[in-house]
N, C-alpha and C positions, 0 to 999 in steps of 0.2 A: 572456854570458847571452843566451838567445832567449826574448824574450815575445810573448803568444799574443792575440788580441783573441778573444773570444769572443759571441755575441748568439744573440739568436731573439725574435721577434715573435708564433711563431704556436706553438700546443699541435699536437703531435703522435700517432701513437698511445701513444709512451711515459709523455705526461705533460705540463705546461704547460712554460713559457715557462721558467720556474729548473729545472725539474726536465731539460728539454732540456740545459741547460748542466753541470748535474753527469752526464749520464749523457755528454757530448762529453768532459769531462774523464777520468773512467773508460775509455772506451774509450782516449784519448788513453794515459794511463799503462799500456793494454796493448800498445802498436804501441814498447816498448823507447823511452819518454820517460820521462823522471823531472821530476814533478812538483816543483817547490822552494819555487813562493810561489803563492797564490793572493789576487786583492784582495777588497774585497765586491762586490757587486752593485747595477748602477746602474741606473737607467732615464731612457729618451730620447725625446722623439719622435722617432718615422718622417720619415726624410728622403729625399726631398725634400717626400711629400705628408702632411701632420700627420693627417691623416685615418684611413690605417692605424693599427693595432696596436701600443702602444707596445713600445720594445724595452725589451729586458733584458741587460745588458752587463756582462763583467768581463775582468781581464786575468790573465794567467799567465803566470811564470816555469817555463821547465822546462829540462833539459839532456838532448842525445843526441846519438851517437854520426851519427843520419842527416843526409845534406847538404842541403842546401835545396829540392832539386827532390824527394828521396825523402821530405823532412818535405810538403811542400806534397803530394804523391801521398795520405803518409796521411790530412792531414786534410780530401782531399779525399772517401776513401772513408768519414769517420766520417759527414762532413757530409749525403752520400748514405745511409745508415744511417740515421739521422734523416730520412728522406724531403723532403730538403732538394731543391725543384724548382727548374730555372732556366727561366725563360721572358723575364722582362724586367729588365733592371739597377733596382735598390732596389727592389725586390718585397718585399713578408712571405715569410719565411721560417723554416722551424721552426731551423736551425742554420746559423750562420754565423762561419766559423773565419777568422783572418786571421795570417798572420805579421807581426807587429809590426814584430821589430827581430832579427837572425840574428846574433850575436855582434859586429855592428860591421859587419857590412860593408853596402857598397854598391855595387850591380850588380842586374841586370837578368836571368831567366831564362825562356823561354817552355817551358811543361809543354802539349801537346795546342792545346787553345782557348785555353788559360790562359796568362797573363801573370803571372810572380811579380816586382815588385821590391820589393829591399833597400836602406833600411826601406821600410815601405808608404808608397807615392805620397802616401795622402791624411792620415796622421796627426796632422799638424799644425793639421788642422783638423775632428779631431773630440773634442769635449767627451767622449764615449762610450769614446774610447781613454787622452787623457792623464790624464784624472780618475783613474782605475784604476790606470794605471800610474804615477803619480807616488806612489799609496796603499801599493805594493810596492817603488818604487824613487825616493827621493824626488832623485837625486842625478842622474839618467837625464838625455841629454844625446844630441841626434838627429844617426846618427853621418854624417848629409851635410853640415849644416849646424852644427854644434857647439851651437846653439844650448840651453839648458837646458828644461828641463821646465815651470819658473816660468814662462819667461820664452813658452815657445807659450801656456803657459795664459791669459797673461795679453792673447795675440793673438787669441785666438778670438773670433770676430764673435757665437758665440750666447750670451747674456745667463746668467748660472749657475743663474738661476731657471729655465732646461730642462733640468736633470740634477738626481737625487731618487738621493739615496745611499739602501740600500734596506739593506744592511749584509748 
């Protein structure tokens, strides 16, 4: 299974903060991805500075035939589509696509500027990703560390009172 972390902070010209992430999903299910689970919708503060723009975050299950550096290409082009700008690491941003978890593996691949590894370096410690995807896969198990889904959740530093299931 490959799940997808999904966000955005900022309204765009298409639309706010949810509407940014149904329409990253739509284009997603046209780049030859299938769609399989989607969780609900969470919201978080902006990290590192609380002061931004809260996000809006969900996870998804999908299957495709593309390899990891051709998946990361697409949803690197969705992300720019939604006039997603990079200027400084955790900035607002209208759309923010992340590969979760590529079928189990783990490894490391450099696309351009970009840096992909499998699963995502920081996973383990974001409320924003395991919430959601324990919502889809309650069983889910990080495939470097074996560790279960419970059991991160239950390691996270930020308090559960900063994550607001939005449904």
């Amino acid at each position: 299974m490959i799940f997808l972390g999904i966000g955005s902070n900022l309204s765009s010209s298409f639309g706010d903060r949810r509407e940014n992430i149904n329409l990253a999903i739509s284009l997603i299910k046209e780049k030859k991805i299938k769609l399989i689970q989607q969780s609900s919708f969470y919201e978080t503060f902006s990290y590192p500075d609380k002061k931004n723009p809260k996000f809006i975050n969900n996870v998804i299950s999908v299957d495709t035939t593309l390899q990891p550096k051709e998946l990361m290409s697409a949803l690197l082009l969705i992300e720019e589509k939604l006039e997603r700008k990079r200027f400084k690491k955790n900035d607002p941003r209208t759309c923010d696509i992340d590969i979760i978890d590529y079928k189990g593996k783990v490894t490391n691949y450099k696309l351009g500027n970009f840096e992909l590894n499998l699963p995502h370096k920081r996973l383990e410690h974001r409320n924003f990703v395991l919430y959601p995807l324990k919502e889809i896969c309650p069983d889910w198990k990080h495939p470097g560390t074996k560790k279960n889904i419970d059991l991160l959740i239950n390691n996270l530093k930020t308090p559960n009172n900063e994550i607001t299931k939005l449904g």
